[in-house]
matplotlib code that plots the C-alpha trace (Angstrom):
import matplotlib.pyplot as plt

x = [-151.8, -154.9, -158.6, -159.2, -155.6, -156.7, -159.8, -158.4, -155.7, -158.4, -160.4, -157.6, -156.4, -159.8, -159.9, -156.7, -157.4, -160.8, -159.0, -156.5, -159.2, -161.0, -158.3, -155.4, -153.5, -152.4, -153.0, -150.0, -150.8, -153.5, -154.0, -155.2, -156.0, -152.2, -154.2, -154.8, -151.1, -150.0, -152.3, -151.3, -147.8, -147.8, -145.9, -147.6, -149.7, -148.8, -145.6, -147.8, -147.1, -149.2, -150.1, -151.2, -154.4, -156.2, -159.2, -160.0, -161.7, -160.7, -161.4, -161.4, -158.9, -158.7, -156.4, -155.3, -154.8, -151.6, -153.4, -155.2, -151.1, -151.1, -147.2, -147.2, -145.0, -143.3, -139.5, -138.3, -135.5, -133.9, -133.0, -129.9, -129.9, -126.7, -127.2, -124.4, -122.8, -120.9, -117.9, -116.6, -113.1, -112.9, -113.6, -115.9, -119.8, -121.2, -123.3, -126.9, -128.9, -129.9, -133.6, -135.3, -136.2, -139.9, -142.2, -143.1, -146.3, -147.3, -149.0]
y = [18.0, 18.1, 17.9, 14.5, 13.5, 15.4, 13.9, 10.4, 11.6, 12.6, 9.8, 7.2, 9.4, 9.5, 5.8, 5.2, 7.7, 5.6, 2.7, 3.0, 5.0, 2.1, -0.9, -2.0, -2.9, -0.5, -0.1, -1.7, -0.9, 0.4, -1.8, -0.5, -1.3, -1.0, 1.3, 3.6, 3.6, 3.9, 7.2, 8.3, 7.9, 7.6, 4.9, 5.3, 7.0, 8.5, 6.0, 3.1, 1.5, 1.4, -2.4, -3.1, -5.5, -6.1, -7.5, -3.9, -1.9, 1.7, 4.2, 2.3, 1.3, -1.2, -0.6, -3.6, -4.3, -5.8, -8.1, -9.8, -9.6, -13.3, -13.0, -12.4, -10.0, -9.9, -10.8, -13.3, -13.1, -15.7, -13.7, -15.8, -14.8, -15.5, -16.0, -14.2, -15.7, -13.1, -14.1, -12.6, -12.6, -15.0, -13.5, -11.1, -10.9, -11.2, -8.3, -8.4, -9.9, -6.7, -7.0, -7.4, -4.3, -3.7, -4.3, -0.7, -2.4, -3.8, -0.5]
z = [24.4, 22.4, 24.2, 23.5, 25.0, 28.0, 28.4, 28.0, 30.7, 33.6, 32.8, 33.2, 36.2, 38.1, 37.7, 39.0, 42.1, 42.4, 42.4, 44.9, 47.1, 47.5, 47.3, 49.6, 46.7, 44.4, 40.8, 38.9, 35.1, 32.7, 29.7, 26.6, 23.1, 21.5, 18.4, 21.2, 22.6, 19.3, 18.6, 22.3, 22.4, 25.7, 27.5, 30.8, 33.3, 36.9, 37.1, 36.0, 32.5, 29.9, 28.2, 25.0, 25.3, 21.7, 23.3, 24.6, 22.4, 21.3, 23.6, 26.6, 28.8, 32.0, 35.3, 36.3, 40.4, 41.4, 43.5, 40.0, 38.6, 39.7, 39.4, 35.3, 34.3, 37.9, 38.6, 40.9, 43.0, 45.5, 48.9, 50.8, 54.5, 56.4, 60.1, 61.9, 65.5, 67.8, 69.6, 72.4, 74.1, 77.1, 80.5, 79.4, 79.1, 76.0, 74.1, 74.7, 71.6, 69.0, 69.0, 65.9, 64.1, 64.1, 61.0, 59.1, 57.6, 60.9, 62.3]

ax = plt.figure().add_subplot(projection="3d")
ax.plot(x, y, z, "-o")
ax.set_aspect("equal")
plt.show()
């Protein structure tokens, strides 16, 4: 990597740290003008992708919070749940419920 490269790469990495330091959403891309990307070759940053956005100018670059994704760029899919009954042979007692399992983000 040439200097320039690597300065572009800490300054879009301190961002992102500064970013996520101070957000509770994380950052979901870093947009940049596509003459840049193009120059770069890079197709993204630390896991996140990088977007062409021509109304950035060159040298500079955005990180874009996947709160402000407002759903662009985001796939839907339809969960179906299936509610299961348990049936137990006659003269016995039935299991006792399984309790629901408890919610990791809910610490």
């Amino acid at each position: 990597m040439s200097n320039p490269e690597v300065k572009n790469l800490e300054a879009i990495s301190k961002a992102i740290d500064q970013h996520n330091s101070g957000c509770p959403y994380p950052a979901a891309e870093v947009r940049m003008n596509p003459f840049e990307i193009e120059r770069l070759g890079w197709e993204e940053i630390r896991g996140l992708p990088i977007v062409g956005d021509p109304d950035l100018g060159t040298g500079r670059f955005r990180i874009v919070c996947s709160r402000d994704m407002d759903g662009e760029d985001l796939e839907e899919v339809e969960a179906v749940g299936r509610e299961y009954v348990a049936v137990t042979p006659a003269g016995t007692e039935p299991a006792p419920p399984i309790p629901d399992l408890p919610d990791p983000s809910r610490n």
